[in-house]
N, C-alpha and C positions, 0 to 999 in steps of 0.2 A: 504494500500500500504506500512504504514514503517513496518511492522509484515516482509512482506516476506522480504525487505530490510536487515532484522536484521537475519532472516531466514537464507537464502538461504551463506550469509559469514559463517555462526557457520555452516552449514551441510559440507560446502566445509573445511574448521577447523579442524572436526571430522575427515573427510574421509583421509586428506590427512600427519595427524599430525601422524597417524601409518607409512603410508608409509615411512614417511622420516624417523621416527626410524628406522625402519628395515634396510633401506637403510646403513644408518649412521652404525649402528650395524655392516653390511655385511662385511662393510670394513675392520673391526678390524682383520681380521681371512684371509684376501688377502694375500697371498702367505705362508702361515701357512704350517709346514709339521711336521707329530710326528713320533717319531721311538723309540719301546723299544727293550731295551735288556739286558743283563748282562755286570759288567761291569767287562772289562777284565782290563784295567789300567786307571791309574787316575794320575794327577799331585802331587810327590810328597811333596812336598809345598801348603798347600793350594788348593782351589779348582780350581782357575784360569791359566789355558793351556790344554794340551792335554789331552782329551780322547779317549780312545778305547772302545765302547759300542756296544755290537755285531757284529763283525767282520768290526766297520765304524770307525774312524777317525772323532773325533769333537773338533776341536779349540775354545773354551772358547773367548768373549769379553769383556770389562769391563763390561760392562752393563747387561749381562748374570748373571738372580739372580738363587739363587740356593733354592729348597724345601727340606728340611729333616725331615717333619714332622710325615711322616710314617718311619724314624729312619735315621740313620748315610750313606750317599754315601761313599761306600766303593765297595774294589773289590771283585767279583765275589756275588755283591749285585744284584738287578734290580732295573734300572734308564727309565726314560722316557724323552727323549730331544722334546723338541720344537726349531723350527728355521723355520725363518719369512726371505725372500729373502738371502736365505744362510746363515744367520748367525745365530749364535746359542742362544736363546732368555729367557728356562729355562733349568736345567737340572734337575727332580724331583725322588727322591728314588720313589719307589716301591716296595712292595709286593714278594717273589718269587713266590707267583703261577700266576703274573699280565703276567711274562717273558714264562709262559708254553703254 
């Protein structure tokens, strides 16, 4: 009798120790939206304010980090924005053939 005692918690453990990851997970990416484009203007100061990246209008927040590891955001480069409940969360260079 204590076998399955000891059983039966470690199988409910198992089953249910993914769920909740995924779960947890899911959330991260809840209200997520990506839009690339070329960038037509950029603030010139610095990268924090106004962008224009494919014909959109993107307000920069402080907390808004920037990727430039596939090179320099600049204009008429290709950027990729992420923005989590309207506001705008990265803004990552890209590629020009990422924008074709």
């Amino acid at each position: 009798m204590s076998k399955k005692l000891v059983f039966i918690p470690l199988v409910v453990f198992l089953i249910l120790t993914p769920i909740i990851l995924l779960a947890k997970q899911g959330n991260d990416n809840k209200g997520r939206e990506v839009f690339i484009g070329i960038i037509q203007s950029m603030p010139s100061s610095g990268l924090q304010g106004e962008w224009i990246i494919g014909g959109q209008t993107f307000s920069t927040v402080p907390s808004t980090e920037f990727d430039q590891t596939d090179g320099p955001l600049s204009v008429n480069g290709c950027a990729n924005v992420e923005f989590r409940n309207g506001e705008v969360h990265e803004i990552d260079c890209e590629t020009l053939s990422d924008c074709k």
